[in-house]
PyMOL Python script that loads the backbone (N, CA, C, O; Angstrom):
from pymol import cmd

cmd.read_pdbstr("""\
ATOM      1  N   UNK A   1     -17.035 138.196  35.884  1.00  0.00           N
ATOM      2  CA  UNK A   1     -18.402 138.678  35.807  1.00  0.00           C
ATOM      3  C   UNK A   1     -18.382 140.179  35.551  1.00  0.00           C
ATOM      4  O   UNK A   1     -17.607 140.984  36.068  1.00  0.00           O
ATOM      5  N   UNK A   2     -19.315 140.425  34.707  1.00  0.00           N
ATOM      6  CA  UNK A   2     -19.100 141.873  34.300  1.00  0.00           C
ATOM      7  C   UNK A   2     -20.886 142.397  34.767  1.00  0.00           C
ATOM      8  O   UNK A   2     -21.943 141.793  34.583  1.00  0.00           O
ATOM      9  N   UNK A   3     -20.642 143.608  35.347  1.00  0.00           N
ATOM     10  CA  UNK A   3     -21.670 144.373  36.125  1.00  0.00           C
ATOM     11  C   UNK A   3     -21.997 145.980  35.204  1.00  0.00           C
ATOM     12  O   UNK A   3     -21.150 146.590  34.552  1.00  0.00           O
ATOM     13  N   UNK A   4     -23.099 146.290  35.350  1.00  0.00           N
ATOM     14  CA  UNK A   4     -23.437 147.655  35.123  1.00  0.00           C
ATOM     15  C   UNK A   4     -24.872 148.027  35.941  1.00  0.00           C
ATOM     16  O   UNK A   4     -26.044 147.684  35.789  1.00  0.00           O
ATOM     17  N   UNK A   5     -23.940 149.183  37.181  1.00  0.00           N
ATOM     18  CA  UNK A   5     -25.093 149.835  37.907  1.00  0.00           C
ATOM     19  C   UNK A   5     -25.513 150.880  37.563  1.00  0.00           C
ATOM     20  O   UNK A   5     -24.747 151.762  37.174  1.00  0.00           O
ATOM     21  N   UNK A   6     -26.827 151.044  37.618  1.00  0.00           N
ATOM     22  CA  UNK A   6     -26.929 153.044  37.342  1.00  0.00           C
ATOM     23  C   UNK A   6     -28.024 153.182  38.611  1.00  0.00           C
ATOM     24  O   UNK A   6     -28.913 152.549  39.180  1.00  0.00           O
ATOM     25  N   UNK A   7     -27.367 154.376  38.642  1.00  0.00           N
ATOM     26  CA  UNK A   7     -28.358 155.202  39.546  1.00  0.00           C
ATOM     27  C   UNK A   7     -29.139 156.368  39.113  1.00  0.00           C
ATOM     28  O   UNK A   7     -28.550 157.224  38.453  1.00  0.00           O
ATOM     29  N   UNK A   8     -30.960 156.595  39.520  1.00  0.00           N
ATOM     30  CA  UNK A   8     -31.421 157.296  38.395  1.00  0.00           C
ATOM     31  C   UNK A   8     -32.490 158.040  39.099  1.00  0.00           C
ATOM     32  O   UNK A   8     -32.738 157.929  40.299  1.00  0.00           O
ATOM     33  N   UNK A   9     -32.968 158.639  38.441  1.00  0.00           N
ATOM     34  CA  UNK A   9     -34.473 159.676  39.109  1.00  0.00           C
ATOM     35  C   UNK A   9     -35.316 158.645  38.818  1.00  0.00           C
ATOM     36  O   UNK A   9     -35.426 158.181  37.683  1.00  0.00           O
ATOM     37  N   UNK A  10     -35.951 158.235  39.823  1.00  0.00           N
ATOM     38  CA  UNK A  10     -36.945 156.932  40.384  1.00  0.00           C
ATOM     39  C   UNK A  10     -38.323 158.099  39.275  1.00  0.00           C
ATOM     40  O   UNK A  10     -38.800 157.525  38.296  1.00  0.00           O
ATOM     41  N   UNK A  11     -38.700 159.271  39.490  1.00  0.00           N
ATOM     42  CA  UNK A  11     -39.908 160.111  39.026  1.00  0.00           C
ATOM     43  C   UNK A  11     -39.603 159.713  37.537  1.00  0.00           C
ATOM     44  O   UNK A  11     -40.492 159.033  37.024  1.00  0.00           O
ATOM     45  N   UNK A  12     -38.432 160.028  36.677  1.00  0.00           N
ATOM     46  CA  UNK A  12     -38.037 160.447  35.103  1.00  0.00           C
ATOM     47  C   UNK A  12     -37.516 159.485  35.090  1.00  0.00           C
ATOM     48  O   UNK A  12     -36.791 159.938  34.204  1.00  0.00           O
ATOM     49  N   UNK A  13     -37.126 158.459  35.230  1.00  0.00           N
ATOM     50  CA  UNK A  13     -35.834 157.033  34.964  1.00  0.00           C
ATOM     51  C   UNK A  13     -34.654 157.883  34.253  1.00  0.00           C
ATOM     52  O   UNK A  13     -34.012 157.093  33.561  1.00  0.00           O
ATOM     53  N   UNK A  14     -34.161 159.098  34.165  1.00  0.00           N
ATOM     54  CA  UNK A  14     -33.434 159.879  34.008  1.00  0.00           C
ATOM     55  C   UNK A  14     -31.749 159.222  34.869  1.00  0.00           C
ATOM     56  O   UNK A  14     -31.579 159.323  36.084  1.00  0.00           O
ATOM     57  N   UNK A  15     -30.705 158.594  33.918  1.00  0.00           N
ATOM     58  CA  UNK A  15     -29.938 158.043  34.387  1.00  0.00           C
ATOM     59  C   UNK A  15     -28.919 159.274  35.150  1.00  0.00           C
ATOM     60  O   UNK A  15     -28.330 160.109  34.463  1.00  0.00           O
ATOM     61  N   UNK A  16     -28.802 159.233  36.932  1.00  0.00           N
ATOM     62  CA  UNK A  16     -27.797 160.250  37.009  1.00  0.00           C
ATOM     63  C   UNK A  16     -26.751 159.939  37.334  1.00  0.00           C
ATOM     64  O   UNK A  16     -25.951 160.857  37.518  1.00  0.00           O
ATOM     65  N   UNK A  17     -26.173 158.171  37.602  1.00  0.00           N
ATOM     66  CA  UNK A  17     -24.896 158.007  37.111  1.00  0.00           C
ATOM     67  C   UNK A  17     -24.708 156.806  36.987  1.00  0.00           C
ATOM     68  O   UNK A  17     -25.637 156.064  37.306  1.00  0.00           O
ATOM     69  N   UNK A  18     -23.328 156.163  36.439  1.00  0.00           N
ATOM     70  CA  UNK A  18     -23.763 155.068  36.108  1.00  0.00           C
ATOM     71  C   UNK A  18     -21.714 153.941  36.140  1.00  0.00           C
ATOM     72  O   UNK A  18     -20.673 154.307  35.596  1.00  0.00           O
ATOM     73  N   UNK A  19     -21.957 152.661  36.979  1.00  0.00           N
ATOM     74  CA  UNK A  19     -20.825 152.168  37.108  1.00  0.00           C
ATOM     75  C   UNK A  19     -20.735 151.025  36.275  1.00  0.00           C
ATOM     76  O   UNK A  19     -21.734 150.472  35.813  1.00  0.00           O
ATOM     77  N   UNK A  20     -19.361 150.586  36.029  1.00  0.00           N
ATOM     78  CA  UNK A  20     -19.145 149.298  35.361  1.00  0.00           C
ATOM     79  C   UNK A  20     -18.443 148.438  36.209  1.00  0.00           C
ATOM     80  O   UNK A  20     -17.508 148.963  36.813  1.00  0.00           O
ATOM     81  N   UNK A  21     -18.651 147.260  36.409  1.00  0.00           N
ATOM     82  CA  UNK A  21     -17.725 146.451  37.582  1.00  0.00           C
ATOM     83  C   UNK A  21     -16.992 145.478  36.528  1.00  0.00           C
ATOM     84  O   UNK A  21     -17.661 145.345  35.504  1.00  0.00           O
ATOM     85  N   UNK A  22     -15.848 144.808  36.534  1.00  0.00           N
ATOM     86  CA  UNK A  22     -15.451 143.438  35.720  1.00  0.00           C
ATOM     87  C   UNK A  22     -14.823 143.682  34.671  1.00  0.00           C
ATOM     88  O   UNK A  22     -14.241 142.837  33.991  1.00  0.00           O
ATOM     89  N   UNK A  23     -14.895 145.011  34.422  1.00  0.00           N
ATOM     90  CA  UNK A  23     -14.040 145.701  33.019  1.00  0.00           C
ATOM     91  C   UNK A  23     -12.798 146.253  33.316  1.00  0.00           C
ATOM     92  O   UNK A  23     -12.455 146.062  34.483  1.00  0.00           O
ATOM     93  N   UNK A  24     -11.932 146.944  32.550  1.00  0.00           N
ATOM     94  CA  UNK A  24     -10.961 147.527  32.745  1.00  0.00           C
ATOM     95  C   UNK A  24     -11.584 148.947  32.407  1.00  0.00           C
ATOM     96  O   UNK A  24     -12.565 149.338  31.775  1.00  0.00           O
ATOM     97  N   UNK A  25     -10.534 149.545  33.139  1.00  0.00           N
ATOM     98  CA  UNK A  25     -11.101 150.980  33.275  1.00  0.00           C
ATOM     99  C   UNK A  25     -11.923 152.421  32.370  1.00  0.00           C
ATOM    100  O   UNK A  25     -12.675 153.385  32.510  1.00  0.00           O
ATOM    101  N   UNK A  26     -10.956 151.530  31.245  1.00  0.00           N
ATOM    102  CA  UNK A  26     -11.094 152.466  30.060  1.00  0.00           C
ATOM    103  C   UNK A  26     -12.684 151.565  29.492  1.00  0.00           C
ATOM    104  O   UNK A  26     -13.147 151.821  28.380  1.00  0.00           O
ATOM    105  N   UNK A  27     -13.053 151.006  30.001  1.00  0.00           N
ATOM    106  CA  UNK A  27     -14.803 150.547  29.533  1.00  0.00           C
ATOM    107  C   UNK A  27     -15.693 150.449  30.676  1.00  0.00           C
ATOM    108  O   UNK A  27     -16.827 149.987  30.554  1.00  0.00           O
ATOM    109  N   UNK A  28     -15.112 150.967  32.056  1.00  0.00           N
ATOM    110  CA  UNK A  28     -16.150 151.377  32.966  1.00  0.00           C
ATOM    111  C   UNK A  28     -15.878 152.903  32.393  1.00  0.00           C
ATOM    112  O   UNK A  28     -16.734 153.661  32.848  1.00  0.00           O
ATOM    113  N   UNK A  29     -15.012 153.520  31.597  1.00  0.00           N
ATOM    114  CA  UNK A  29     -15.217 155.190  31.825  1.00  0.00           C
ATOM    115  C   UNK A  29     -16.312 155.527  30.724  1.00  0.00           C
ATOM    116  O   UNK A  29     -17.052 156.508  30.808  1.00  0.00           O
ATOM    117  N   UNK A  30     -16.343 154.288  29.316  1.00  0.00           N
ATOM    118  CA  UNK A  30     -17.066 154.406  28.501  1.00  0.00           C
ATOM    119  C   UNK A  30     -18.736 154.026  28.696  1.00  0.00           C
ATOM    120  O   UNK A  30     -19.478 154.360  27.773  1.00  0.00           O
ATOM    121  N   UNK A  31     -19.270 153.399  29.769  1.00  0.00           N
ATOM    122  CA  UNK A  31     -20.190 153.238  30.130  1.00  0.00           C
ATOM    123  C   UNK A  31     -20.761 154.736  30.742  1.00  0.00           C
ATOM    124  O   UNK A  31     -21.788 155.181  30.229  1.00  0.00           O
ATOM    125  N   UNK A  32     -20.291 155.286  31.517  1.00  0.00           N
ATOM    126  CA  UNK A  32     -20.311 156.297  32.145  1.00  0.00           C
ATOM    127  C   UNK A  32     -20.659 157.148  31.251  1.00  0.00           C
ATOM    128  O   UNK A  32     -21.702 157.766  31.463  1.00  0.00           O
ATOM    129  N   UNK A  33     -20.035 157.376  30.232  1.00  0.00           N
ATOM    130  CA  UNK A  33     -20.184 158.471  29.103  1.00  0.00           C
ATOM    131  C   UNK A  33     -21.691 157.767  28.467  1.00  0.00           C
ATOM    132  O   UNK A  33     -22.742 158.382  28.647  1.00  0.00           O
ATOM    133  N   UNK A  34     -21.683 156.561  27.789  1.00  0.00           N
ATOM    134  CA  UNK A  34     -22.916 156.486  27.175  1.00  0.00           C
ATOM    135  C   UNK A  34     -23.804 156.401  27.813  1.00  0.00           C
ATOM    136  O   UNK A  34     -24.746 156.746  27.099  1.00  0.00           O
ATOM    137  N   UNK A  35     -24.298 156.048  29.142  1.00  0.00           N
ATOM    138  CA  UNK A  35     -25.238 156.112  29.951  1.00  0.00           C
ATOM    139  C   UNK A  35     -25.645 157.829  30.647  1.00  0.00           C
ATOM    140  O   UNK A  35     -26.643 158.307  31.188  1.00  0.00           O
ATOM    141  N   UNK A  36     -24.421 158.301  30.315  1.00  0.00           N
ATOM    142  CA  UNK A  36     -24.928 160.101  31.267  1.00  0.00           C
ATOM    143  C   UNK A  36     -25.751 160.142  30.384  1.00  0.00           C
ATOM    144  O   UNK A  36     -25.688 159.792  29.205  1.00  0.00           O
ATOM    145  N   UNK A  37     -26.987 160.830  31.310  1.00  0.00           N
ATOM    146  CA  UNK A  37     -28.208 161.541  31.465  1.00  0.00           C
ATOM    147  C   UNK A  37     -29.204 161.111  30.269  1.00  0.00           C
ATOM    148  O   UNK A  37     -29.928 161.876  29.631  1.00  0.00           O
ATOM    149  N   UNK A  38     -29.060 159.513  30.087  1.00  0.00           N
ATOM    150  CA  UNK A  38     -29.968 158.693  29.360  1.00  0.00           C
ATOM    151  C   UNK A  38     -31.103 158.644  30.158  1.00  0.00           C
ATOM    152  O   UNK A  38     -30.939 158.917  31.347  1.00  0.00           O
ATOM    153  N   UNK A  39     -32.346 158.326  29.728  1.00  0.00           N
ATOM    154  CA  UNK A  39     -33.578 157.854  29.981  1.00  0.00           C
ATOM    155  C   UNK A  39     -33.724 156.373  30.219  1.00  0.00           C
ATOM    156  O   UNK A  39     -33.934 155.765  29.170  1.00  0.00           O
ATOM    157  N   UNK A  40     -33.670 155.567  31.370  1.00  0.00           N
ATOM    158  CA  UNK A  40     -34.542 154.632  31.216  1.00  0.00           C
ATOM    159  C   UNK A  40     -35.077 153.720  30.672  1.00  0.00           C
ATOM    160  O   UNK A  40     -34.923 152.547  30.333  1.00  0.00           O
ATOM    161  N   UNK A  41     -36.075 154.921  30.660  1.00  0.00           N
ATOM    162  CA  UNK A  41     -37.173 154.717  30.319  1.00  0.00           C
ATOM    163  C   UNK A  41     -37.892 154.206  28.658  1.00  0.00           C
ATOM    164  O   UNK A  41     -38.901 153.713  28.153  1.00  0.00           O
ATOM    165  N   UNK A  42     -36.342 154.819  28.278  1.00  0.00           N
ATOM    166  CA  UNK A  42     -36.258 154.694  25.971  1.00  0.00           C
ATOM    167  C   UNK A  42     -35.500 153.342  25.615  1.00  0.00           C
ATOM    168  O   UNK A  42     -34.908 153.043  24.578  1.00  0.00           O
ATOM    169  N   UNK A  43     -35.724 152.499  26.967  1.00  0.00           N
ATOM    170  CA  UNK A  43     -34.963 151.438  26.535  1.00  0.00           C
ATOM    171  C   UNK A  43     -33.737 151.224  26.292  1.00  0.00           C
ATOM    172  O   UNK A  43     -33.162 152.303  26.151  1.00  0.00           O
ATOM    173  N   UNK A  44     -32.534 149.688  26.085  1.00  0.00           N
ATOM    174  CA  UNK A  44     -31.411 149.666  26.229  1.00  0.00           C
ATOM    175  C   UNK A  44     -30.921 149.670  24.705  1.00  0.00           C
ATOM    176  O   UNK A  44     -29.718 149.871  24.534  1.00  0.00           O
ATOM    177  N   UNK A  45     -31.594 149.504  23.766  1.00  0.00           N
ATOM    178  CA  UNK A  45     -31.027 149.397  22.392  1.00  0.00           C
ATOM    179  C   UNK A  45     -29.966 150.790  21.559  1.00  0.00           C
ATOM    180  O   UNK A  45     -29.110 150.745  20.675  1.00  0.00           O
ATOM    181  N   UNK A  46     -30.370 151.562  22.111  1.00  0.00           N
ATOM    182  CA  UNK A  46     -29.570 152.763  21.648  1.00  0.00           C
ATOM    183  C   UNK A  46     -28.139 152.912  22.220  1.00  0.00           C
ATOM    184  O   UNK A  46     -27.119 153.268  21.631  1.00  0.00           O
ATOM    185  N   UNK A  47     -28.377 152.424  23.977  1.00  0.00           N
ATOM    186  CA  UNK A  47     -27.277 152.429  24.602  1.00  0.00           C
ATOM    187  C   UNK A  47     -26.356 151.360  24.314  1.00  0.00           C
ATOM    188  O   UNK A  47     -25.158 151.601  24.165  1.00  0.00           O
ATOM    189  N   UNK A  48     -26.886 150.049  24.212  1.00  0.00           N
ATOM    190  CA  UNK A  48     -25.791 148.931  23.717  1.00  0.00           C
ATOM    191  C   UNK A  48     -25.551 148.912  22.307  1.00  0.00           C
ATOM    192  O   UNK A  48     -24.802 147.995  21.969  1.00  0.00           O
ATOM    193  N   UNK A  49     -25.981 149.685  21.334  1.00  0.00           N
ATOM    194  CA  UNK A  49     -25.590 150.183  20.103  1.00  0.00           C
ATOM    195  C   UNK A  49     -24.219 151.313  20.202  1.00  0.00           C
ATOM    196  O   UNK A  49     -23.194 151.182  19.533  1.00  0.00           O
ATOM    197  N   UNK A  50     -24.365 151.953  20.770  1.00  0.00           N
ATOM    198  CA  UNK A  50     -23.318 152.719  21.131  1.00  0.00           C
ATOM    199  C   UNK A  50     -21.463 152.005  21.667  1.00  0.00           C
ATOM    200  O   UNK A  50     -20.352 152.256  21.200  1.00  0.00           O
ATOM    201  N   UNK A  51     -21.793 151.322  22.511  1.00  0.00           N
ATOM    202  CA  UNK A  51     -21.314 150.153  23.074  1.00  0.00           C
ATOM    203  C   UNK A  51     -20.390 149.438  22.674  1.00  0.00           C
ATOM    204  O   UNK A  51     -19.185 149.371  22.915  1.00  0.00           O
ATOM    205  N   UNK A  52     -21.593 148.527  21.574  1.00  0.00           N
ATOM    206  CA  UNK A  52     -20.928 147.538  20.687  1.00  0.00           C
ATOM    207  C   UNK A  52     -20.075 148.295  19.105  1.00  0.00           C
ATOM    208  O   UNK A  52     -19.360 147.678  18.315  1.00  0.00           O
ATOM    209  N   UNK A  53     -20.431 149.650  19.050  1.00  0.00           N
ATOM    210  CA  UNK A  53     -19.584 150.318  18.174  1.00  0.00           C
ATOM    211  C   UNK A  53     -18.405 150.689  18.165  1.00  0.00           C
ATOM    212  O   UNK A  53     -17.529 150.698  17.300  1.00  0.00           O
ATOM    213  N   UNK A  54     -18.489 151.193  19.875  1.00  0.00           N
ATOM    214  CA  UNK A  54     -17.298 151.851  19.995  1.00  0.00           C
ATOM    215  C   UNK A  54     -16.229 150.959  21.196  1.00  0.00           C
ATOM    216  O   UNK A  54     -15.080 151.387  21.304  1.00  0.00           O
ATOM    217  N   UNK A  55     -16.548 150.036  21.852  1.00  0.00           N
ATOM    218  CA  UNK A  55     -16.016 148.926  22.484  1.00  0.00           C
ATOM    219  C   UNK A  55     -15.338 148.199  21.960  1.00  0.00           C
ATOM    220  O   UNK A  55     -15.964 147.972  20.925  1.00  0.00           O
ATOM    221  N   UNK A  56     -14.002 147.344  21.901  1.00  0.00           N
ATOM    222  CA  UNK A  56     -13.474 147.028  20.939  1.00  0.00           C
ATOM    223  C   UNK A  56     -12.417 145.740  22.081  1.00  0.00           C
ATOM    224  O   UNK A  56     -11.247 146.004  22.361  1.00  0.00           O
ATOM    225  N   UNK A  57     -13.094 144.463  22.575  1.00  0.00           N
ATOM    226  CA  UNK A  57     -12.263 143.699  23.886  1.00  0.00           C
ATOM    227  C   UNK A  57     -12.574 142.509  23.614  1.00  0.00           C
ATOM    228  O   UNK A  57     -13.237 142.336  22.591  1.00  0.00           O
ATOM    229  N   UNK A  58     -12.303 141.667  24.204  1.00  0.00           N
ATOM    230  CA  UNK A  58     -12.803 140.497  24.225  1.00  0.00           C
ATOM    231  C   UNK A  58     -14.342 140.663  25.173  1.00  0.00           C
ATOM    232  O   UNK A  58     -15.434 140.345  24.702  1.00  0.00           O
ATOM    233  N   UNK A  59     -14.200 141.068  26.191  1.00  0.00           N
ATOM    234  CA  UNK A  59     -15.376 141.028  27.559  1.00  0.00           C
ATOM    235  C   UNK A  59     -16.392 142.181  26.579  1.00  0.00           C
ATOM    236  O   UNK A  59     -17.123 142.877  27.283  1.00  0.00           O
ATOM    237  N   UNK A  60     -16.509 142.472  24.798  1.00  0.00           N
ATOM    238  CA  UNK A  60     -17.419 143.556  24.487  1.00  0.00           C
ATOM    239  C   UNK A  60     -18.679 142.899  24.888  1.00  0.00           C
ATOM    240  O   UNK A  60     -19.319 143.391  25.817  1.00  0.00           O
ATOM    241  N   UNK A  61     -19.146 141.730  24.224  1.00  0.00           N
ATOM    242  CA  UNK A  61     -20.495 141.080  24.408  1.00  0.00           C
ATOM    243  C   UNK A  61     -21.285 141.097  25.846  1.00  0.00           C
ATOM    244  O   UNK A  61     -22.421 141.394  26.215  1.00  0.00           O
ATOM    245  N   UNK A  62     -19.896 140.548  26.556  1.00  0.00           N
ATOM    246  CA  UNK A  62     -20.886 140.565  27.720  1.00  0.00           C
ATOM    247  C   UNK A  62     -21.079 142.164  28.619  1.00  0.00           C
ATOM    248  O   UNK A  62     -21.796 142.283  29.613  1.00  0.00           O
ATOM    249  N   UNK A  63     -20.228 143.337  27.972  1.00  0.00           N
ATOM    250  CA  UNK A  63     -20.760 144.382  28.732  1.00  0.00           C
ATOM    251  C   UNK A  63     -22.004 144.660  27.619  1.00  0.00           C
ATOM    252  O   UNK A  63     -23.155 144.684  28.054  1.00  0.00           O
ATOM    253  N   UNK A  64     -21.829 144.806  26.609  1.00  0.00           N
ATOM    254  CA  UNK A  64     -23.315 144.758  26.182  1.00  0.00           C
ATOM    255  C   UNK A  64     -24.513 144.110  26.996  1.00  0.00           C
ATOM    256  O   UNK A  64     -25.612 144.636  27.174  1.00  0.00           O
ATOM    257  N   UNK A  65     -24.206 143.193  27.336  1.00  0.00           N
ATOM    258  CA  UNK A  65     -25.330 142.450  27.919  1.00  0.00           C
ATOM    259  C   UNK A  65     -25.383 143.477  29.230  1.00  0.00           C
ATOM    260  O   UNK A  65     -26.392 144.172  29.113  1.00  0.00           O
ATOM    261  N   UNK A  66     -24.782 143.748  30.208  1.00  0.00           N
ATOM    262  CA  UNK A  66     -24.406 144.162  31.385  1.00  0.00           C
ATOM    263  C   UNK A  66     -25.603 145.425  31.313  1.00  0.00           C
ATOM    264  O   UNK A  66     -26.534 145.703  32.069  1.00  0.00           O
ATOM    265  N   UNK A  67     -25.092 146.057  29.992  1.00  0.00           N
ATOM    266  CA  UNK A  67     -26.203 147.475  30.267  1.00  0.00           C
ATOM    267  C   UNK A  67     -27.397 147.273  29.722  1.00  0.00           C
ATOM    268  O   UNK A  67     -28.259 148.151  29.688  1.00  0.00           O
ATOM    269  N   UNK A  68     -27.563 145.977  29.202  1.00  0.00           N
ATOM    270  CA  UNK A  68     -28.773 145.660  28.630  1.00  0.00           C
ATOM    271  C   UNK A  68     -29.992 144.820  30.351  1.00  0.00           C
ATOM    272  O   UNK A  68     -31.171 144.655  30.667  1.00  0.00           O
ATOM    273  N   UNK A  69     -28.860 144.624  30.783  1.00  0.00           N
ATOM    274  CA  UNK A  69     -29.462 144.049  32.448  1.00  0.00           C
ATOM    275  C   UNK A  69     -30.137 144.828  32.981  1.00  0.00           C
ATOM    276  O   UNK A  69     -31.245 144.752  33.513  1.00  0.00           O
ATOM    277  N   UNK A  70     -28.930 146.185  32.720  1.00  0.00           N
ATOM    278  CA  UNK A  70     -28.931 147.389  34.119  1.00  0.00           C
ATOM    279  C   UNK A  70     -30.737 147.911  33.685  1.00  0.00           C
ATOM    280  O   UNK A  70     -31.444 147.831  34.690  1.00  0.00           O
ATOM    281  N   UNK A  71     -31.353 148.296  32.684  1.00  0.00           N
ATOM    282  CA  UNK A  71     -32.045 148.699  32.196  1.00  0.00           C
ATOM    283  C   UNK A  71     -33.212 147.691  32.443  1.00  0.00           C
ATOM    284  O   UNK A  71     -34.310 148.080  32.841  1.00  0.00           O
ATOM    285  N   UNK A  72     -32.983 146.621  32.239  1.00  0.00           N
ATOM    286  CA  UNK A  72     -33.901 145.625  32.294  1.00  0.00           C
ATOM    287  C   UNK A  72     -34.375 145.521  34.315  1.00  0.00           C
ATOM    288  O   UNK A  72     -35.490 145.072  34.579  1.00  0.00           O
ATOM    289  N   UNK A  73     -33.634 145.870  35.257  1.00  0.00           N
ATOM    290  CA  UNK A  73     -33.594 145.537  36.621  1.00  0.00           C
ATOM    291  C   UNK A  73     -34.341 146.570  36.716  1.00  0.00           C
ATOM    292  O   UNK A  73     -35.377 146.477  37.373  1.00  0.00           O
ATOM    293  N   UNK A  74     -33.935 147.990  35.985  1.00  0.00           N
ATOM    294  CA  UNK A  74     -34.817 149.131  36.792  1.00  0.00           C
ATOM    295  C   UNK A  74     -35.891 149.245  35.807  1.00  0.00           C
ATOM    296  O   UNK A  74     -36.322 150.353  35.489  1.00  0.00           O
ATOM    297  N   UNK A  75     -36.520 147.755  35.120  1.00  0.00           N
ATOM    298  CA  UNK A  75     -37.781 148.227  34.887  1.00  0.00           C
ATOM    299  C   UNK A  75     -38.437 147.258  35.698  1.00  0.00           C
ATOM    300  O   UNK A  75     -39.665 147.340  35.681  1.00  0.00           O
ATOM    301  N   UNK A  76     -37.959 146.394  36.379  1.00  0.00           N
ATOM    302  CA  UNK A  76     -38.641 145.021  37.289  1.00  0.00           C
ATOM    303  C   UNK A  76     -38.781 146.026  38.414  1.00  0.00           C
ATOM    304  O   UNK A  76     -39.841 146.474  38.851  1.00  0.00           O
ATOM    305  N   UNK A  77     -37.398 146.349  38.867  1.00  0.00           N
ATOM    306  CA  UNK A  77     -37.998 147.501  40.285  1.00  0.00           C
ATOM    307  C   UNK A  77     -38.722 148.234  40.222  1.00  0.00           C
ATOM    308  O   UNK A  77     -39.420 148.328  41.231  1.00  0.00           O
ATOM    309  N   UNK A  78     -39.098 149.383  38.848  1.00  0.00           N
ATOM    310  CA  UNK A  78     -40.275 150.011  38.940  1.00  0.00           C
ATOM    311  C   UNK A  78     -41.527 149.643  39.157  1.00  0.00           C
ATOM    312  O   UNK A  78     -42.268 150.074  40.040  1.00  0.00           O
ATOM    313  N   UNK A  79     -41.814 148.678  38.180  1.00  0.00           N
ATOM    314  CA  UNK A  79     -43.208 147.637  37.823  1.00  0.00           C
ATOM    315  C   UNK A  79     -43.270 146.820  39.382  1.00  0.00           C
ATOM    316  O   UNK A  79     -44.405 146.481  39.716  1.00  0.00           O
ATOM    317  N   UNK A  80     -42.487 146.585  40.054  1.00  0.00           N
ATOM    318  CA  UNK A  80     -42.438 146.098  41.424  1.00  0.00           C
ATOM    319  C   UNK A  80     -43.240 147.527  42.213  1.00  0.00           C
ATOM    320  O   UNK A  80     -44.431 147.572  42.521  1.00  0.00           O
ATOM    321  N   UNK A  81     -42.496 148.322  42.364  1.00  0.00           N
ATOM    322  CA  UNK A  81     -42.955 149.730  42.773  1.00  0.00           C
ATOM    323  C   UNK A  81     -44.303 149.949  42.531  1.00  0.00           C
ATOM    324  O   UNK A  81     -44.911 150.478  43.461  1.00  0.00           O
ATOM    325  N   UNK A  82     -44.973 149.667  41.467  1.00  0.00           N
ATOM    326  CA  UNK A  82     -46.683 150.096  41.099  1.00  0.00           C
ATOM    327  C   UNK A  82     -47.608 149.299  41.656  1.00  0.00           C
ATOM    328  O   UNK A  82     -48.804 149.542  41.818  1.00  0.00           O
ATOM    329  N   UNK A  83     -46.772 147.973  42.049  1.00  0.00           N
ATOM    330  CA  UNK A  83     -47.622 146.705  42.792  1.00  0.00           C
ATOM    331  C   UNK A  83     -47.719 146.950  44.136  1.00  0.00           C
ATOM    332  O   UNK A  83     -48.714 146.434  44.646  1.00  0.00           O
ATOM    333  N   UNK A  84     -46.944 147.628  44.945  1.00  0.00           N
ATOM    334  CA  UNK A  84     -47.024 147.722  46.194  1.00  0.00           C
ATOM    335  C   UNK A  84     -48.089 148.471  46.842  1.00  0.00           C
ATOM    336  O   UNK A  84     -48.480 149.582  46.486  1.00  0.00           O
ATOM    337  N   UNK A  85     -48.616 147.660  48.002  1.00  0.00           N
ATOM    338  CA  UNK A  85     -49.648 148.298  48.300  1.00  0.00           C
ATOM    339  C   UNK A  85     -49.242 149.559  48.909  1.00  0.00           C
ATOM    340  O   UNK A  85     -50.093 150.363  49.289  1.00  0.00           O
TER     341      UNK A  85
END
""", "prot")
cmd.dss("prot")
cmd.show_as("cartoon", "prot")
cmd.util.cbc("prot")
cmd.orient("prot")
């Protein structure tokens, strides 16, 4: 199973860091790099473009997917966040 966490400014969705679980090292370090100090908020297409360019494994697809998740979770938690009373 392949994972991608980020941690971010909840105010800016401003990514301030960001992990890969299920990969080998040298593609959790590349996550790290394409995710520093991304937005959020601009969506995952730029970031899993990056990704799928420069990623080169068998496990590429599914970390694509992974940061296409990570992005997708912290827009359910936000939109969760606006509902709360």
């Amino acid at each position: 199973m392949v994972s991608v966490e980020v941690e971010a400014d909840a105010a800016t969705g401003t990514i301030l860091g960001a992990a890969a679980k299920g990969v080998p090292s040298v593609s959790a370090k590349l996550v790290e790099e394409v995710l520093a100090s991304r937005s959020l908020e601009d969506g995952p297409q730029e970031a899993v473009d990056r990704v799928r360019r420069r990623y080169v494994c068998p496990s590429h697809k599914a970390l694509c997917t992974a940061v296409a998740n990570a992005y997708d979770a912290y827009h359910r938690h936000r939109d969760q966040g606006s509902r709360s009373p």
